[in-house]
N, C-alpha and C positions, 0 to 999 in steps of 0.2 A: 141754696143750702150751703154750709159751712165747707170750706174747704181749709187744709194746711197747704202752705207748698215750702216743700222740702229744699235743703240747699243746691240740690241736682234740677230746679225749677219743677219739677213731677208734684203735683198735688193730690193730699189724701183727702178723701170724703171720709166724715167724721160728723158723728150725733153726741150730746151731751144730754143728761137727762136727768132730775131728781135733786137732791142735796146731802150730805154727810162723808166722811171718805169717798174718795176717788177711785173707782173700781172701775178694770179697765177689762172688758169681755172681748178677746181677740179669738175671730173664725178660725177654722181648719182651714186646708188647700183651695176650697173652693172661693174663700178671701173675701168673702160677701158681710156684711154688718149683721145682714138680714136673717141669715143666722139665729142671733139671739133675740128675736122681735119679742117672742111670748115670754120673755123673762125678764125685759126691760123694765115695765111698768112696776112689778112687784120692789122689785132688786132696787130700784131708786126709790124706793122710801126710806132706805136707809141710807143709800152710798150715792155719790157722782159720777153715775154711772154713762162711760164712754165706752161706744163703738164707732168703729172703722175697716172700711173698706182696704186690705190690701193694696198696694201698689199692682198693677196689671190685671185688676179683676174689678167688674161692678162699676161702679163711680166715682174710684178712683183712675188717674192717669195711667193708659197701657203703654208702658214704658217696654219699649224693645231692648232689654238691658240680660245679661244674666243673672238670673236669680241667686241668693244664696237664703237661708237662713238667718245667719248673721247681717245681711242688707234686710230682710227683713225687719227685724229687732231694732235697726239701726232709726228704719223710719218709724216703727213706733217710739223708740226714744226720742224721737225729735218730734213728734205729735206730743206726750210727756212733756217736754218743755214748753212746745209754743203754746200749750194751756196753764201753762206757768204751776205743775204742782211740782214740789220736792221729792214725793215719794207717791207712789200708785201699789193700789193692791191689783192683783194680774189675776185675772182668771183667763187661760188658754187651753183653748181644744186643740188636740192634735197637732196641727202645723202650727197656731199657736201657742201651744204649751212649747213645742221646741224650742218659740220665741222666748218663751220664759226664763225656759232654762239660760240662753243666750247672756238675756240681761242680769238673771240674778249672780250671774258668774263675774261676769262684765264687767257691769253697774249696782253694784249689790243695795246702792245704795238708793235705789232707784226703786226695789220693791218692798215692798212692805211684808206683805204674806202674798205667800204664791199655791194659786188653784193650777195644780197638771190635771187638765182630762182628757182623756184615753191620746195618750201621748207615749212617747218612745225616746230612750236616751241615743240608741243608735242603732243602726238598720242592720237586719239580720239577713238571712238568706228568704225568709217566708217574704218578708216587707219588700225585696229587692224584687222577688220574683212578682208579688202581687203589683205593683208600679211599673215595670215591664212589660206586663200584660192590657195595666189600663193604657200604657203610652201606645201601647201596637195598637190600640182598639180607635184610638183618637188619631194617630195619622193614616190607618189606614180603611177603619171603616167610618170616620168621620164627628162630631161634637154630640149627634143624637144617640149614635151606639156606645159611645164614651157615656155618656151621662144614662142610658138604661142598662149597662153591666157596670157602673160604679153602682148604682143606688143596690145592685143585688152583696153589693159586699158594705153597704154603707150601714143597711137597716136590716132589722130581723125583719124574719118571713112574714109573723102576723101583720106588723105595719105594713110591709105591702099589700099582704093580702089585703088591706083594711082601705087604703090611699093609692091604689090602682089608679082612678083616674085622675088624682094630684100627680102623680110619678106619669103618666102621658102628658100632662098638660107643660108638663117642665121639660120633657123631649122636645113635642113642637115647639119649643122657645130655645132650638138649642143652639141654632148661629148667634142668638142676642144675646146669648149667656156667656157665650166662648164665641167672641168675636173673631179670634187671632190664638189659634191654637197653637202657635209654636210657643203663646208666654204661658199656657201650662205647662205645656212640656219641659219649658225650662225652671218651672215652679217645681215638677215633679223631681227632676232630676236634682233640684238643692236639697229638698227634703230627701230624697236618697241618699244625699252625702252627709246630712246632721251625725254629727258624731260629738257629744258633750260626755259622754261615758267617764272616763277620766277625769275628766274637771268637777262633778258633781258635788265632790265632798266639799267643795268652795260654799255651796250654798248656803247662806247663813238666812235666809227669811224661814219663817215658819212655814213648813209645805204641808200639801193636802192634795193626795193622789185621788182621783177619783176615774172609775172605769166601769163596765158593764163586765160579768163574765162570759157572755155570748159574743165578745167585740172579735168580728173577724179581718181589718182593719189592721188594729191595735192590740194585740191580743194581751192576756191578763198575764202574762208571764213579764211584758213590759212594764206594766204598772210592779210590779213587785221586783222590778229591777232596781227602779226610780225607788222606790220605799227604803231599798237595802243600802241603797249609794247615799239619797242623801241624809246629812245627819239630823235625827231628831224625826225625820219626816213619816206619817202615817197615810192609812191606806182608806177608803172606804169604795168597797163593789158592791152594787146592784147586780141580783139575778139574772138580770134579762136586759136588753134596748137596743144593743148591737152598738156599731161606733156611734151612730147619733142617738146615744140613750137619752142627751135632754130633750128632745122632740117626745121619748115615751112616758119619761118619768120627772118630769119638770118642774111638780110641787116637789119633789123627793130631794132632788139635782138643787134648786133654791134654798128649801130647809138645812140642808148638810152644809154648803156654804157659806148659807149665813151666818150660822151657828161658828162656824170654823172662824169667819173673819173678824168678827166682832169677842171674839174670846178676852181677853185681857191681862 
């Protein structure tokens, strides 16, 4: 399967799929491609659509390195080149939307139009406190307790109520999931530090805030920070889905997207 290797020798795992712009769907924290599987198929019948695996998570290389944000951005920028495009349209959730933000400050020239969902310009006291809680839960009650009190703050109540035993079956898988807990924690702690607040009004691509108003994650006050800061930039909220609303509303999540990217 395709890999990049970066100038630090660390290699990303990386899928390419469909034809027309190059659209680039970057995961949240958990850095996994797999992510956006059910959106893949649709979304590439218009665009070149590229996922990747984070550096320290899934099937990319677990680099014992400190994380930042901006090293993040860094090696999608250089996955961006070694697929040889000028410009990429970005959609990023969460810890990828941060990426976003990163490069369109950055490398402005780098994105085309940029999808933020349910993403944050810079950490508040609710974010700081909820990321100190999941890092106590991971060093001291271990990857399975990590991953069954994230999922209660990841997704609304009905979806679990609904995927009970999908959310156990991804517990027992939770040494293979998080091999090497200290490269979340130090994933947690970059995205603790993102701070782009300031720099926003730099953004010059066309943006598209997208969030859930039930997101207890990310919550809606975020998104309409990003709206206010950057210029030009609009908002659209879904009622309901929690921080992983594309998992509930995924025809919805695609429609709005598409519609936004392909504008003219």
């Amino acid at each position: 399967m395709p890999h990049l290797k970066l100038r630090d020798g660390a290699e990303l795992y990386y899928e390419k799929s469909g034809s027309g712009p190059p659209l680039f769907l970057v995961p949240g924290l958990g850095g996994d491609g797999r992510f956006w599987s059910e959106h893949v198929s649709g979304l590439a019948e218009e665009f070149t659509v590229v996922v990747h695996d984070h550096r320290g998570t899934a099937r990319s290389t677990l680099s014992r390195i400190v994380y930042s944000v901006t090293q993040m951005a860094d090696d999608a920028l250089q996955l961006i080149e070694g697929l040889g495009f000028d410009k990429v349209h970005w959609c990023g959730h969460s810890t990828g939307g941060a990426m976003g933000q990163v490069l369109a400050i950055e490398h402005p020239h780098r994105i085309d139009r940029l999808v933020l969902s349910a993403t944050w310009a810079k950490t508040d006291a609710f974010f700081r406190r909820l990321f100190e809680v999941r890092s106590q839960t991971l060093r001291e009650l271990g990857p399975a307790a990590y991953l069954k009190a994230s999922a209660l703050a990841l997704n609304m109540p009905a979806w679990i109520r609904d995927h009970d035993a999908d959310l156990a079956a991804s517990e027992a898988k939770a040494k293979e999931t998080i091999p090497a807990p200290e490269i979340v924690l130090s994933r947690i702690a970059a995205i603790v530090a993102h701070d782009r607040r300031a720099e926003l009004q730099k953004v010059r691509a066309p943006t598209l805030a997208i969030c859930a108003r039930d997101d207890m994650v990310t919550p809606l006050y975020f998104t309409e920070e990003l709206v206010r800061l950057i210029p030009g930039a609009r908002a659209y909220v879904l009622p309901d889905g929690g921080h992983f609303y594309p998992s509930v509303h995924g025809a919805e999540f695609r429609r709005v997207m598409t519609s936004f990217l392909l504008e003219s």
